[in-house]
BALOBA-1460 file (C-alpha; in Angstrom, 3 decimals):
// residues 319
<rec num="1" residu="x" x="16.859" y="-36.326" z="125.617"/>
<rec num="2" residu="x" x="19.381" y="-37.533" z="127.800"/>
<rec num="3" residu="x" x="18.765" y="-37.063" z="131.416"/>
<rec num="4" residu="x" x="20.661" y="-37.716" z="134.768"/>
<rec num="5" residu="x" x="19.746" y="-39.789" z="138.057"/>
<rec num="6" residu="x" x="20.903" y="-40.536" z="141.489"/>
<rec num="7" residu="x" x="21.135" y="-44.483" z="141.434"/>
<rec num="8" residu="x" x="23.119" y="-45.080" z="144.590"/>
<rec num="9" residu="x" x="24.164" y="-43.198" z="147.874"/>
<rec num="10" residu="x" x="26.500" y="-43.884" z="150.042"/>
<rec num="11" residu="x" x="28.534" y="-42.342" z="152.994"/>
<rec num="12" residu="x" x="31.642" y="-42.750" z="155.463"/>
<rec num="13" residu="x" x="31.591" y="-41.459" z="159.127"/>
<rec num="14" residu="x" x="35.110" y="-41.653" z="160.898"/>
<rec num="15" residu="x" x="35.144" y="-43.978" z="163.793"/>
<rec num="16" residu="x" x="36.028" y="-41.269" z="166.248"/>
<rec num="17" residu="x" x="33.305" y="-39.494" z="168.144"/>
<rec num="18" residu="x" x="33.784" y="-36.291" z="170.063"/>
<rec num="19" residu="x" x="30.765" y="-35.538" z="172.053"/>
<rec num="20" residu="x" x="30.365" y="-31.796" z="173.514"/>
<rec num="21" residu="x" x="31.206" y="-32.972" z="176.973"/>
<rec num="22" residu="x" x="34.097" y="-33.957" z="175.922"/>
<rec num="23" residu="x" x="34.804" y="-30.743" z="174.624"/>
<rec num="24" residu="x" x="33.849" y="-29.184" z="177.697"/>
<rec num="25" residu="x" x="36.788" y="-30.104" z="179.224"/>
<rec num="26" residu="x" x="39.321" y="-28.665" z="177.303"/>
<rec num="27" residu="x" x="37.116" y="-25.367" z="176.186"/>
<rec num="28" residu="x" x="34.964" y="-23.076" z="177.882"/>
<rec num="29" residu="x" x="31.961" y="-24.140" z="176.857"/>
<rec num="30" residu="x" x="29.087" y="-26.676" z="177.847"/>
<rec num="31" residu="x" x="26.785" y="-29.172" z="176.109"/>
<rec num="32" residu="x" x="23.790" y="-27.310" z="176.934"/>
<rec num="33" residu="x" x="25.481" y="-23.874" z="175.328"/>
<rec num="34" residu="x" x="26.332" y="-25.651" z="172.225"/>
<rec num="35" residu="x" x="23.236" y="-27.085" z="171.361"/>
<rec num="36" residu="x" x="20.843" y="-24.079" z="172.314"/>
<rec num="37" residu="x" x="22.863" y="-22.203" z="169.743"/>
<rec num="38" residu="x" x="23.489" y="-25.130" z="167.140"/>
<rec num="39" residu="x" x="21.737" y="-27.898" z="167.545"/>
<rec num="40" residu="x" x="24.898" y="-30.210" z="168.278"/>
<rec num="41" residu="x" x="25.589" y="-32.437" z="169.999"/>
<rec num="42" residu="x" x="28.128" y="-35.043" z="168.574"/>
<rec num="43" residu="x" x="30.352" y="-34.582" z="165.597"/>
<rec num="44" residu="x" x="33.085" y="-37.160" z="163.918"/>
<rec num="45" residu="x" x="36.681" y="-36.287" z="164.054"/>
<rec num="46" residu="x" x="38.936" y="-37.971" z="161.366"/>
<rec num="47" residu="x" x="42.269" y="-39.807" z="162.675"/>
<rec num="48" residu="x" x="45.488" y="-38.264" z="161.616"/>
<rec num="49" residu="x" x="46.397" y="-40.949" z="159.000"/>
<rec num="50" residu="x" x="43.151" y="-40.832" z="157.534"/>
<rec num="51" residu="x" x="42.582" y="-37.963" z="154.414"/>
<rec num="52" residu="x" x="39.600" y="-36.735" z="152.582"/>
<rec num="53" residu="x" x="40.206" y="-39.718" z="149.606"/>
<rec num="54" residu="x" x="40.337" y="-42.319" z="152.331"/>
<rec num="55" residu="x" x="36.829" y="-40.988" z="153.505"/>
<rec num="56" residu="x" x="35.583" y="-40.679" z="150.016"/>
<rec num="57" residu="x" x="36.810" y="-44.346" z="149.532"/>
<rec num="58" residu="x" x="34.868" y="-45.801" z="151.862"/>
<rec num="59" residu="x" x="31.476" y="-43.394" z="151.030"/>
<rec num="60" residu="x" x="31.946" y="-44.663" z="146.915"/>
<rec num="61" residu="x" x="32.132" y="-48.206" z="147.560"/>
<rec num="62" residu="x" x="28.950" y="-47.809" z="149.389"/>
<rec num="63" residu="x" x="27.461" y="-45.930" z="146.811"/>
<rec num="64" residu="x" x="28.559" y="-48.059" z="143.785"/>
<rec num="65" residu="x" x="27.474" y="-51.223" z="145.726"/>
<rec num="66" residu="x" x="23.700" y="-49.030" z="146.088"/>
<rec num="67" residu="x" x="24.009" y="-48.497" z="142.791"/>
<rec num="68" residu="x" x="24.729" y="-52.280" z="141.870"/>
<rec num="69" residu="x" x="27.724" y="-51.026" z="139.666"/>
<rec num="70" residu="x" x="31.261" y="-51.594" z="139.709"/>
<rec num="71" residu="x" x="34.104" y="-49.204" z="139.911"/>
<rec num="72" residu="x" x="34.995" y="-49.793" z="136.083"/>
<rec num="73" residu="x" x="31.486" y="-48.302" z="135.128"/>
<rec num="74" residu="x" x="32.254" y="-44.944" z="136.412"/>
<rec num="75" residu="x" x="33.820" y="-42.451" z="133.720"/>
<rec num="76" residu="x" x="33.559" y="-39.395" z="135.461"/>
<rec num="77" residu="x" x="34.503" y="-38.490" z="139.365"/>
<rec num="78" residu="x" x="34.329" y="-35.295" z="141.081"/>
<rec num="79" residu="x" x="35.444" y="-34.559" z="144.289"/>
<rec num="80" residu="x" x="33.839" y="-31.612" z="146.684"/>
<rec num="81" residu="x" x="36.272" y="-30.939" z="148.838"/>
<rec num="82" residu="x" x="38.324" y="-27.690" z="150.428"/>
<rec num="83" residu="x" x="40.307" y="-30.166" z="152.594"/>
<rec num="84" residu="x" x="42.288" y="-32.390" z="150.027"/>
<rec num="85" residu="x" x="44.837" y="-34.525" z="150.657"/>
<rec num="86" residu="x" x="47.540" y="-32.543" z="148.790"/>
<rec num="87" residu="x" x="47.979" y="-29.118" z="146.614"/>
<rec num="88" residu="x" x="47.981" y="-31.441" z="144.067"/>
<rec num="89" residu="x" x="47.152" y="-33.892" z="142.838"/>
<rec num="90" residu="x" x="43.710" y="-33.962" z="143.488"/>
<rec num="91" residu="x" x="42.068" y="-36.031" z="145.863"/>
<rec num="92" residu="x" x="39.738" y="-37.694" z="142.827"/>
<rec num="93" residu="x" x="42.690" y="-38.426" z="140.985"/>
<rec num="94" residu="x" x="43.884" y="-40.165" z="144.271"/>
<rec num="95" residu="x" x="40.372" y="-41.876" z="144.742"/>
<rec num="96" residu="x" x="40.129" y="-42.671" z="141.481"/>
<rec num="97" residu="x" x="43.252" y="-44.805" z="142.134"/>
<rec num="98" residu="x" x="42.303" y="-46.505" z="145.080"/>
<rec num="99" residu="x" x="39.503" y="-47.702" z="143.509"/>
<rec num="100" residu="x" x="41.456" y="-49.592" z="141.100"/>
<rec num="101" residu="x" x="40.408" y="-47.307" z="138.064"/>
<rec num="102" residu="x" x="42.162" y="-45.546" z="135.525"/>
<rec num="103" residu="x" x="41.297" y="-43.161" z="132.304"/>
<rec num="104" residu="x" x="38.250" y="-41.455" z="133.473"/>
<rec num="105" residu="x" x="38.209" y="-37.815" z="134.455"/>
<rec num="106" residu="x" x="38.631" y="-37.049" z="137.559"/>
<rec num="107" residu="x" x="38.730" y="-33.755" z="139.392"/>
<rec num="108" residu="x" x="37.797" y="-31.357" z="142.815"/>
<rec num="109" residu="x" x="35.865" y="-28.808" z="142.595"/>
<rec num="110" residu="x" x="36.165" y="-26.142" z="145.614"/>
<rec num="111" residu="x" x="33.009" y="-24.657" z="146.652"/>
<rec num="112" residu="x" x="33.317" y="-24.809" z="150.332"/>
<rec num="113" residu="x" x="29.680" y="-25.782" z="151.552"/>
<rec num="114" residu="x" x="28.123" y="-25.816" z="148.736"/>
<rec num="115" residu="x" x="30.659" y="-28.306" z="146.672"/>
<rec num="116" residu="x" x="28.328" y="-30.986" z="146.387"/>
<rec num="117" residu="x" x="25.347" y="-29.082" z="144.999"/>
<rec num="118" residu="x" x="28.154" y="-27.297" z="142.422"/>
<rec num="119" residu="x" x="29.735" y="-31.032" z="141.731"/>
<rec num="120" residu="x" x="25.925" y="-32.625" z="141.146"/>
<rec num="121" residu="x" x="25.084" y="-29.764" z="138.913"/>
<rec num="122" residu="x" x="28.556" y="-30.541" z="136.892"/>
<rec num="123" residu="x" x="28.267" y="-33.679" z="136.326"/>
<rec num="124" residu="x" x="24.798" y="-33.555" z="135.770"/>
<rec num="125" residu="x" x="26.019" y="-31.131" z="132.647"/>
<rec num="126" residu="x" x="28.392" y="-33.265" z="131.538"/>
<rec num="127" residu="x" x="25.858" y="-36.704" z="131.663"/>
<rec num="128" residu="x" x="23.441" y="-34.334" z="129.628"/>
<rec num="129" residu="x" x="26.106" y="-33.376" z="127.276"/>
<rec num="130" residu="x" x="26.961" y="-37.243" z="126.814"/>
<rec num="131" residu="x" x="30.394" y="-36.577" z="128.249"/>
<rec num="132" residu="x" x="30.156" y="-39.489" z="130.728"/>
<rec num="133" residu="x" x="27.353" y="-42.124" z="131.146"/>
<rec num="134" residu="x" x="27.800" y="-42.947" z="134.974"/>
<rec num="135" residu="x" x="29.328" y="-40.737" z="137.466"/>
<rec num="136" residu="x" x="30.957" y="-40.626" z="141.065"/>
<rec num="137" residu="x" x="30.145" y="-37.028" z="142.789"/>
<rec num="138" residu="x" x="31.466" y="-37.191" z="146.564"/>
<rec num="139" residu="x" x="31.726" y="-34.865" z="149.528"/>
<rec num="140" residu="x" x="34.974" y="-35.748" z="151.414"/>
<rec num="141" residu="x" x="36.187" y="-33.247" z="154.201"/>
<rec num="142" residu="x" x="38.421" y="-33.447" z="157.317"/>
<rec num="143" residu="x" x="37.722" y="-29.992" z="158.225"/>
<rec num="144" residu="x" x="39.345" y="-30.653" z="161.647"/>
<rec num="145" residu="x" x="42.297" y="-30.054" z="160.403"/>
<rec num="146" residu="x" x="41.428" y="-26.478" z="159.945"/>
<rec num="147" residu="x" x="40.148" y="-25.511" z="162.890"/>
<rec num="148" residu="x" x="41.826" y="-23.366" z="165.998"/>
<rec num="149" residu="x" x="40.844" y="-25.677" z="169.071"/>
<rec num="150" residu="x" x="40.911" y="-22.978" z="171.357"/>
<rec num="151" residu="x" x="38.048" y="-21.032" z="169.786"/>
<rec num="152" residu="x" x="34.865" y="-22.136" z="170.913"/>
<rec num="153" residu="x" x="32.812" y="-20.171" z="168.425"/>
<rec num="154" residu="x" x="34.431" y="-22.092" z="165.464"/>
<rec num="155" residu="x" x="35.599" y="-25.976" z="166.839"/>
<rec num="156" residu="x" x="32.250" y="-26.844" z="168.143"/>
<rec num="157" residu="x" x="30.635" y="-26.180" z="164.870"/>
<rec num="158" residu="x" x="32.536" y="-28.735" z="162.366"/>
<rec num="159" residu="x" x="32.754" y="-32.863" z="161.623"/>
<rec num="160" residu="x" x="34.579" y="-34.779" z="159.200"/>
<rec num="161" residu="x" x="32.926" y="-36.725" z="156.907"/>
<rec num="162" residu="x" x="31.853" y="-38.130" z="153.775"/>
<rec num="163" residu="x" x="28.885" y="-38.807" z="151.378"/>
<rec num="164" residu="x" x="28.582" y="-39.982" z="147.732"/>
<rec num="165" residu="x" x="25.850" y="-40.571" z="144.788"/>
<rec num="166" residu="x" x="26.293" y="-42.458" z="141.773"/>
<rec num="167" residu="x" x="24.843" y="-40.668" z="138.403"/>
<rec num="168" residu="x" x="24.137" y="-42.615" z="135.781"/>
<rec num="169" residu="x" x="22.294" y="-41.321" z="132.050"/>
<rec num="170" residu="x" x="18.646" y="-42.330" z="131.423"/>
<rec num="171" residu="x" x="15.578" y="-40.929" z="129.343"/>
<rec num="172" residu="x" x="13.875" y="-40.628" z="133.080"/>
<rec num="173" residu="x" x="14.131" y="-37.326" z="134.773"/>
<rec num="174" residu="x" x="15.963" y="-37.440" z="137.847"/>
<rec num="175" residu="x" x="17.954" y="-33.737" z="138.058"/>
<rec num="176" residu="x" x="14.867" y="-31.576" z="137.061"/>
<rec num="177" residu="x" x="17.071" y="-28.600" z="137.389"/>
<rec num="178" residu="x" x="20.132" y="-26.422" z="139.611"/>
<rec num="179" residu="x" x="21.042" y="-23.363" z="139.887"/>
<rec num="180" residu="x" x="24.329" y="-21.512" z="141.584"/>
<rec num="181" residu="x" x="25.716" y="-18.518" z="142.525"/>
<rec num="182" residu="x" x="28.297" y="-16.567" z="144.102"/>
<rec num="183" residu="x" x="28.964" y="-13.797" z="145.491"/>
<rec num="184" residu="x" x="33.030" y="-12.772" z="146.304"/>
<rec num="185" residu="x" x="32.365" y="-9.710" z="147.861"/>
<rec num="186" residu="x" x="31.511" y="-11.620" z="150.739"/>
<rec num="187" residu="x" x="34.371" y="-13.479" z="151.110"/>
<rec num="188" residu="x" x="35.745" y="-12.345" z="154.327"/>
<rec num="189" residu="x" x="32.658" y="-13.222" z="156.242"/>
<rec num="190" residu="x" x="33.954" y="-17.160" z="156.218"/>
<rec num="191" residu="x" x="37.158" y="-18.283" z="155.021"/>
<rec num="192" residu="x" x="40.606" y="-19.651" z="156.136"/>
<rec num="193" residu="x" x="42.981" y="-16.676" z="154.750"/>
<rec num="194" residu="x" x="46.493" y="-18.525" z="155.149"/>
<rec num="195" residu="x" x="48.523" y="-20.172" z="152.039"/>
<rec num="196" residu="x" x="51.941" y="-21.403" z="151.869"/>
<rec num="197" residu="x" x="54.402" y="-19.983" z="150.595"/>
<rec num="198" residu="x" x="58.196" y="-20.589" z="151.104"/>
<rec num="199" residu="x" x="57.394" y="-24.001" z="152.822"/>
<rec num="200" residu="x" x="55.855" y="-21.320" z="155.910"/>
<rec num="201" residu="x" x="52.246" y="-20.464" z="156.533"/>
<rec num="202" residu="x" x="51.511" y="-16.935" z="155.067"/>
<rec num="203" residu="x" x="48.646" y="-15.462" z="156.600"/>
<rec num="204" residu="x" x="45.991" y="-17.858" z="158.938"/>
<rec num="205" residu="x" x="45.748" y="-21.638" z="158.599"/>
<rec num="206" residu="x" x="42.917" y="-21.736" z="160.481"/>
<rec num="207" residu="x" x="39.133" y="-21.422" z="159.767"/>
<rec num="208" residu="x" x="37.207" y="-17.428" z="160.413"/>
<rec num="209" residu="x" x="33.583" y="-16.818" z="160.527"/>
<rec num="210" residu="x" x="31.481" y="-13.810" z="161.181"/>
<rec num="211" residu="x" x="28.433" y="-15.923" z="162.679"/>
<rec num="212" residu="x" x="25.638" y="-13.279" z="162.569"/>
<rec num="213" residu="x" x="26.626" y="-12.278" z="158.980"/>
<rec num="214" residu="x" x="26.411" y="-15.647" z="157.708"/>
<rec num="215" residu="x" x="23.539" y="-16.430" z="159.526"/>
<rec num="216" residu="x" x="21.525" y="-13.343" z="158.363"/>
<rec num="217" residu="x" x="22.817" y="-14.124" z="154.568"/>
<rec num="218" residu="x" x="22.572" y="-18.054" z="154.526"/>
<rec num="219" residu="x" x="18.369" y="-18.014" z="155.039"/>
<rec num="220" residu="x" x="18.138" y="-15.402" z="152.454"/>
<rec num="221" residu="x" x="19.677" y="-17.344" z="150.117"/>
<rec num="222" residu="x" x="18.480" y="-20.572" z="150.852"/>
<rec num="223" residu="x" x="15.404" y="-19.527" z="150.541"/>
<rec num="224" residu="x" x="15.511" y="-17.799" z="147.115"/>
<rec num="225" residu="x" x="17.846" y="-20.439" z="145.689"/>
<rec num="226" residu="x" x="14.763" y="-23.078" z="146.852"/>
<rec num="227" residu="x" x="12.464" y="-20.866" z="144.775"/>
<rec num="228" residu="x" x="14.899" y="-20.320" z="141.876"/>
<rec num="229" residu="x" x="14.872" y="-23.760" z="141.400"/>
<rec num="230" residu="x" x="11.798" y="-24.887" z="141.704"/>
<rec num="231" residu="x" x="10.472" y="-22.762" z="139.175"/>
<rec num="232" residu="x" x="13.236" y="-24.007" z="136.486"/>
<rec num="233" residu="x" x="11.761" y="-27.184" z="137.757"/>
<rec num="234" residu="x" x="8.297" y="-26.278" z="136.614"/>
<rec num="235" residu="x" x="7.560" y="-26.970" z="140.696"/>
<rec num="236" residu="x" x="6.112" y="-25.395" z="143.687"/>
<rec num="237" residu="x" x="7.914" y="-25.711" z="146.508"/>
<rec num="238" residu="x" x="4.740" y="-28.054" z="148.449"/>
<rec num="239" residu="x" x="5.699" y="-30.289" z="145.723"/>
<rec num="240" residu="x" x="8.713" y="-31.062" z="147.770"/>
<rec num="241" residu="x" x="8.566" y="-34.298" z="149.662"/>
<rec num="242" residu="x" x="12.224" y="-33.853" z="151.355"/>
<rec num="243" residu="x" x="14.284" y="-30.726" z="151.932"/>
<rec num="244" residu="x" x="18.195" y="-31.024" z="152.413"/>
<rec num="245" residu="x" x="19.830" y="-27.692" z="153.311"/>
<rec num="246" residu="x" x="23.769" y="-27.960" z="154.071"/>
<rec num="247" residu="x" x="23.961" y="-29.411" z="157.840"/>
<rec num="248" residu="x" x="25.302" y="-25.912" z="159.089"/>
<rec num="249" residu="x" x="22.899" y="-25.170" z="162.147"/>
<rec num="250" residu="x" x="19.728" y="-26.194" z="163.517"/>
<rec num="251" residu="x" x="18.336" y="-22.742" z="163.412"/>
<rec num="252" residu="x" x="19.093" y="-21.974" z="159.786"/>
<rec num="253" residu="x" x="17.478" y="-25.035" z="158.902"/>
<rec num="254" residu="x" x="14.422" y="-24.382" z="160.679"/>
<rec num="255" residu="x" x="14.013" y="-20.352" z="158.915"/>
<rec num="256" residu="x" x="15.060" y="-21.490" z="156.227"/>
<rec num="257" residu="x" x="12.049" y="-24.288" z="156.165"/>
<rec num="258" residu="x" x="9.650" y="-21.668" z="158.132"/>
<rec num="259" residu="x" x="10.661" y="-19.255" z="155.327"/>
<rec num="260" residu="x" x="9.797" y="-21.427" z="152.270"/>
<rec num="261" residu="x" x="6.527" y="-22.508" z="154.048"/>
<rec num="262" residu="x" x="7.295" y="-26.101" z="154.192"/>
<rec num="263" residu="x" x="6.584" y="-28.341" z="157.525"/>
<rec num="264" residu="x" x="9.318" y="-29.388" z="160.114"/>
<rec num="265" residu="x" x="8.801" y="-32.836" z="159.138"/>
<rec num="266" residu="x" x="9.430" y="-32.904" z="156.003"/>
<rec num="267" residu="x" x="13.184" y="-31.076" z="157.064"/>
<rec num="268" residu="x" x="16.007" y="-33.453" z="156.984"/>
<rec num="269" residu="x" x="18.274" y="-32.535" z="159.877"/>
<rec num="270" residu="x" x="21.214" y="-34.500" z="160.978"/>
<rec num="271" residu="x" x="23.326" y="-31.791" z="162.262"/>
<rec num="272" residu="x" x="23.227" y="-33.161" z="165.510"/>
<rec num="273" residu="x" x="25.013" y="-36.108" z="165.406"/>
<rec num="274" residu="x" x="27.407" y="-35.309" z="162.173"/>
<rec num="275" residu="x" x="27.424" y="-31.157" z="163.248"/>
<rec num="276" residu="x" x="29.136" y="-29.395" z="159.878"/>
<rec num="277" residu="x" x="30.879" y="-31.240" z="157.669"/>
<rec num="278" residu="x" x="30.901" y="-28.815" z="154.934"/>
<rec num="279" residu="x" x="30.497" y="-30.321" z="151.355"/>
<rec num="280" residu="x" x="29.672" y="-33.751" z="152.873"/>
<rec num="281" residu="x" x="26.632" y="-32.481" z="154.609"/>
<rec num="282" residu="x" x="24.054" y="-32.767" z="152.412"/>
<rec num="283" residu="x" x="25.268" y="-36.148" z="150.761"/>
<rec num="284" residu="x" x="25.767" y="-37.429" z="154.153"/>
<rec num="285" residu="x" x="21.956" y="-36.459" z="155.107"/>
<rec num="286" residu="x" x="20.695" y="-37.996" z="151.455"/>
<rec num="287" residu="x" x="22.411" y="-41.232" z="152.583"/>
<rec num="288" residu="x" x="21.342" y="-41.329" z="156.012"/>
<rec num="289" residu="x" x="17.425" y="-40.799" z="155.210"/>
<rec num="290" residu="x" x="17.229" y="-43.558" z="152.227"/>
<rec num="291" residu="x" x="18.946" y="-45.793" z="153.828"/>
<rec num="292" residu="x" x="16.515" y="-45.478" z="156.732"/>
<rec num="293" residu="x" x="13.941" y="-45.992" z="154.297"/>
<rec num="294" residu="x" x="12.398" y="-42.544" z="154.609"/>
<rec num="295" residu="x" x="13.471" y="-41.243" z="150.937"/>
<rec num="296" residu="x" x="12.016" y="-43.403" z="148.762"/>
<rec num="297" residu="x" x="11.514" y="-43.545" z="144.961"/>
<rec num="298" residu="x" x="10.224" y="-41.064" z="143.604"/>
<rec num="299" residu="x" x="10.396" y="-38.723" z="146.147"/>
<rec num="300" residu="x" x="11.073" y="-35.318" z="145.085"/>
<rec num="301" residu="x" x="13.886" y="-33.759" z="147.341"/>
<rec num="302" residu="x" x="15.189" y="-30.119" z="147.248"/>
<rec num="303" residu="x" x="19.094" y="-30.302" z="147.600"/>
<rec num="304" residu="x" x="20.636" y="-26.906" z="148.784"/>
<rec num="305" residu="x" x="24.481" y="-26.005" z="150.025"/>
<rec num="306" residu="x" x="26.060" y="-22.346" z="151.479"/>
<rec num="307" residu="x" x="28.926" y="-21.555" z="152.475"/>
<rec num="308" residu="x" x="31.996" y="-19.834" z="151.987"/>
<rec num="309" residu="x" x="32.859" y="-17.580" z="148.937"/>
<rec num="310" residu="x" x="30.509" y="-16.386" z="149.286"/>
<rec num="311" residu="x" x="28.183" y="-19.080" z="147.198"/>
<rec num="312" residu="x" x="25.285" y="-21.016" z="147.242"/>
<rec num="313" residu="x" x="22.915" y="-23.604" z="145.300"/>
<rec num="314" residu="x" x="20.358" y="-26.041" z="145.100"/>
<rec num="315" residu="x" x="19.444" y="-29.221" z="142.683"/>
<rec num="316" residu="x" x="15.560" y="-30.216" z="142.953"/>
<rec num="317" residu="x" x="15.628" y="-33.661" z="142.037"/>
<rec num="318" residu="x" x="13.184" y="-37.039" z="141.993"/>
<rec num="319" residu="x" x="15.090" y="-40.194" z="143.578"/>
């Protein structure tokens, strides 16, 4: 049976940091109100010329040079992203070309938060279907771009970012299982509900959220998606060595650990210095913990996402 593994991580942080006293002077806020409530206390912020395939760039190199494989090896890319550079094309197609590749698939998938999970659990699919052999799933966002700067219960929250994994077929288990869901009904709790049309903005280009709402819904369904998944998995959940929830906010981390009865160290948390980056979150975190030597082989690591959609997922896998 043909199986999938992660083989290489990688990630991309823009140079620029934005601290929340520096926010503090041009908001009505402070550092010590932003972290009680979040956990923040740093976040990247993109530079105008740079876009979400620029950031992915720089994650995949690292992750194909992890991986010890070349860009020519990869026949499958997908993208997480809900900040790409264009309508269209898509921002793999454009990453695809700046890494000097061509003929592969190559595609974004739009799951807000939860992207990478979804992307993981595609390609995974597609490696177990022998569709592709290696892949190239990233989480590229410059959700800065979205944001209203004047509303401190939205700007403070978000980073731009990017993290990546290289896939690549093997008779060793490495995706035991994922599952995802949705739920559209929910969809006005978080979203940014502005288009173009006309060459004008129709509607809000700027991100909403209903904080207590998302809160209330994202540990309920972190929590069952963890224990979803690890029974598909054949797993209990103190079989986990590592759990990754999306980067959202300290506190949902911590329920959503307290919930699933699992011990504050074994929580990966770097919402503090990256705050949200949406689908780059939890690829970001993956990268920063094995290459600080604290995943290791053969750890097994619970991989979860929320976010807008409503939807949400997880991917228990063994590194």
């Amino acid at each position: 049976m043909i199986r999938s593994r992660i083989v290489g991580t990688g990630s991309y942080l823009p140079p620029r940091v934005v601290t929340n006293e520096e926010l503090s002077t041009q908001l009505d806020t402070s550092d010590a109100w932003i972290r009680e409530r979040t956990g923040i206390r740093q976040r990247h912020i993109a530079d105008p010329s740079q876009t979400s395939s620029d950031l992915a760039l720089e994650a995949s190199r690292r992750a194909l040079e992890a991986a010890g494989a070349k860009a020519s090896d990869i026949d499958l890319i997908v993208v997480a992203t809900s900040t790409p550079d264009y309508i269209f094309p898509s921002a793999a197609c454009l990453l695809q070309a700046k890494l000097g590749i061509k003929g592969c698939a190559a595609f974004d998938l739009q799951a807000v938060c939860s992207g990478f999970v979804y992307a993981l659990a595609t390609a995974d699919s597609m490696i177990k279907t022998r569709m592709a052999k290696k892949a190239l799933i990233v989480g590229a966002e410059v959700f800065s771009r979205i944001l209203d700067w004047k509303d401190r219960g939205t700007c403070v929250l978000f980073g731009d970012g990017a993290g990546a994994v290289v896939l690549a077929a093997g008779e060793q288990p490495g995706i035991h299982a994922s599952v995802l869901h949705a739920d559209g009904s929910l969809s006005g709790i978080l979203s940014v509900p502005g288009n173009v049309c006309g060459g004008e903005i129709v509607g809000s280009p700027f991100l909403q959220m209903h904080g207590k709402e998302v809160f209330k819904i994202a540990v309920k369904v972190l929590d069952e998606s963890a224990r979803e998944v690890a029974a598909a998995a054949g797993m209990k959940l103190e079989d986990i060595d590592w759990l990754i929830p999306h980067q959202a906010n300290i506190r949902i981390l911590e329920a959503t650990a307290k919930r699933m009865g699992l011990p504050r160290e074994r929580l990966v948390v770097t919402v503090d210095h990256h705050a949200n980056t949406s689908a780059a979150s939890v690829p970001l975190a993956l990268d920063e913990f094995v290459r600080a030597g604290k995943i290791r082989s053969g750890h097994k690591v619970l991989l979860q996402g929320v976010g807008g959609g409503f939807t949400w997922g997880a991917s228990l896998v063994t590194m």
